[in-house]
C-alpha positions as CSV (number, residue, x, y, z in Angstrom):
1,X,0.0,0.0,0.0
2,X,1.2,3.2,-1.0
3,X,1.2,6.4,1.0
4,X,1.2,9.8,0.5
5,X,3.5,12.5,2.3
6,X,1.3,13.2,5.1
7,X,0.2,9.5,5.8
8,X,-3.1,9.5,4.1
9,X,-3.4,6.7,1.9
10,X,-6.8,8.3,-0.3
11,X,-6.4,9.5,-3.7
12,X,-3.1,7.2,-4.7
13,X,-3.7,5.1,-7.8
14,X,-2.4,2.2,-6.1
15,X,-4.3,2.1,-3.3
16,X,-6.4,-0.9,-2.9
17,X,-9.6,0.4,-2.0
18,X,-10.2,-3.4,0.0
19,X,-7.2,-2.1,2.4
20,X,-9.1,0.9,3.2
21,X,-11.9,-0.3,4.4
22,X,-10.7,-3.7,5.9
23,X,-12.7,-4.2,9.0
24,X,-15.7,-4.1,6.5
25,X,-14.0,-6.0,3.7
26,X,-13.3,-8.7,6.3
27,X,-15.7,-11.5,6.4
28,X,-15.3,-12.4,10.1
29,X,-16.0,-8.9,10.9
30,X,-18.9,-8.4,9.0
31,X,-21.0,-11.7,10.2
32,X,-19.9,-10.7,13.9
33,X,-21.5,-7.2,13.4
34,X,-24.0,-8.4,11.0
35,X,-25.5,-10.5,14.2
36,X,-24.8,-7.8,16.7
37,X,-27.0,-5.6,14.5
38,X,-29.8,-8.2,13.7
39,X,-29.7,-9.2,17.5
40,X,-30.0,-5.0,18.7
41,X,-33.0,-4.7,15.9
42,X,-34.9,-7.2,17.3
43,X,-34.6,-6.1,20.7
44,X,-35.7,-3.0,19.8
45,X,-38.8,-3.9,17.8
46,X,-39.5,-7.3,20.4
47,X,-39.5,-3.9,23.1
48,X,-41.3,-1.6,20.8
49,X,-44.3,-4.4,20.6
50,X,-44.3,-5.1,24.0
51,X,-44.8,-1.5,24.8
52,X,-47.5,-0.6,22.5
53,X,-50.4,-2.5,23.8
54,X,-49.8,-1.2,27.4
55,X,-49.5,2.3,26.0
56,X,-52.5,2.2,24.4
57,X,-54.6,0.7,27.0
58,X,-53.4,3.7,29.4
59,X,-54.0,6.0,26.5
60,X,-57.5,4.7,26.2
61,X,-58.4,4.3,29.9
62,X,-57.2,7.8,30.9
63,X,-59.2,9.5,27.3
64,X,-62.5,6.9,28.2
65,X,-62.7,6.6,32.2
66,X,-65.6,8.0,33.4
67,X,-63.5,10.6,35.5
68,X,-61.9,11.9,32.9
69,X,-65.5,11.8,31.1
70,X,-66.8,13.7,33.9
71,X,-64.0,16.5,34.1
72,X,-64.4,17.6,30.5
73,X,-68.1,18.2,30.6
74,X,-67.7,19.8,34.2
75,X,-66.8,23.1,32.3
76,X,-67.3,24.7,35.8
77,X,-65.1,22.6,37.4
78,X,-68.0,22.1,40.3
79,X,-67.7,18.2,40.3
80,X,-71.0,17.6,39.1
81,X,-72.7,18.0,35.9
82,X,-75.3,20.1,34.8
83,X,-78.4,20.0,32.7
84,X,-76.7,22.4,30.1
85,X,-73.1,21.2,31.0
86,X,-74.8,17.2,29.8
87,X,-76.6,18.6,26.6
88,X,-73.3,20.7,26.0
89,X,-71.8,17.4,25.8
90,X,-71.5,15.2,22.3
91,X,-74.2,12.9,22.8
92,X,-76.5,16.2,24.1
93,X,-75.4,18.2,21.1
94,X,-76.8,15.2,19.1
95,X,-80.2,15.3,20.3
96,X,-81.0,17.3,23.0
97,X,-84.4,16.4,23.7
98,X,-83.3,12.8,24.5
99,X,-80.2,14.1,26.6
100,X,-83.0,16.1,29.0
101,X,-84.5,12.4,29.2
102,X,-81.4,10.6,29.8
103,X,-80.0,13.3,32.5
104,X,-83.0,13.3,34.2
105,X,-82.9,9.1,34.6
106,X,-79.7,9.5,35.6
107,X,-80.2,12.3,37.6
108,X,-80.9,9.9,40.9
109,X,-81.6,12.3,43.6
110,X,-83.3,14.7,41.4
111,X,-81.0,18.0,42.2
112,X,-80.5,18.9,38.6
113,X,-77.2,17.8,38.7
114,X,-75.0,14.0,38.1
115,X,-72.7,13.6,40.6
116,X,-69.5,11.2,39.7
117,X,-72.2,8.2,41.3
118,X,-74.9,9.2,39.3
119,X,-72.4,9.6,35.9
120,X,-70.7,6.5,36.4
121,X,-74.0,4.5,36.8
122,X,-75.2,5.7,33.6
123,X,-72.1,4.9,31.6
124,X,-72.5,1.3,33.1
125,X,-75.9,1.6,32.2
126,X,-74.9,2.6,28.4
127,X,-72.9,-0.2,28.5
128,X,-74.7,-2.9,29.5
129,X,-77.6,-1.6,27.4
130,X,-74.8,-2.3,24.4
131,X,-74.3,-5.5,24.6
């Protein structure tokens, strides 16, 4: 291999190119860091899947429990909900006639307003009328 003045063996027309890259140009080397990087890949994806189903249930149960459910449509931050605050709501804004019949179901104690009790009863209500 020849070299140039200031050691650096790039540009000379007799320069292998195989010597200049021999850790790569070495078969040993490149099946020993062709496994290290198939084996660090699959970690990674074998960790990303076993992540993603655990972020997505807490995604889901923080967006869909009936707390969080409650604390968006308590736009007066009171801790209860309101006639208006319910039909505010999406299924109110759908049909508010029907939301007036569904609050007032729901509405237990009959003081206008759905405590966290009363709310959660009537999602479990929704629900089981789902199925």
């Amino acid at each position: 291999m020849e070299h140039h003045v200031d050691g650096d063996p790039r540009g000379s027309p007799e320069t292998d190119p195989a010597e200049l890259i021999t850790p790569v140009a070495n078969p040993l080397w490149n099946n020993a860091m062709n496994k290290y990087l198939t084996v660090a890949i699959v970690a990674c994806l074998a960790t990303a899947f076993a992540a993603a189903p655990s972020f997505a249930k807490d995604k889901k149960d923080k967006k869909g429990s009936p707390e969080a459910m409650i604390k968006k449509l308590d736009t007066n931050s009171d801790g209860k909900i309101s006639l208006e605050e319910f039909k505010a709501g999406p299924k109110g804004a759908k049909d508010p006639a029907k939301a007036e019949k569904v609050f007032a179901k729901a509405d237990a104690d009959s003081d206008g307003f759905l405590s966290a009790d009363e709310f959660k009863a009537l999602l479990e209500h929704a629900k089981k009328k789902q199925k």
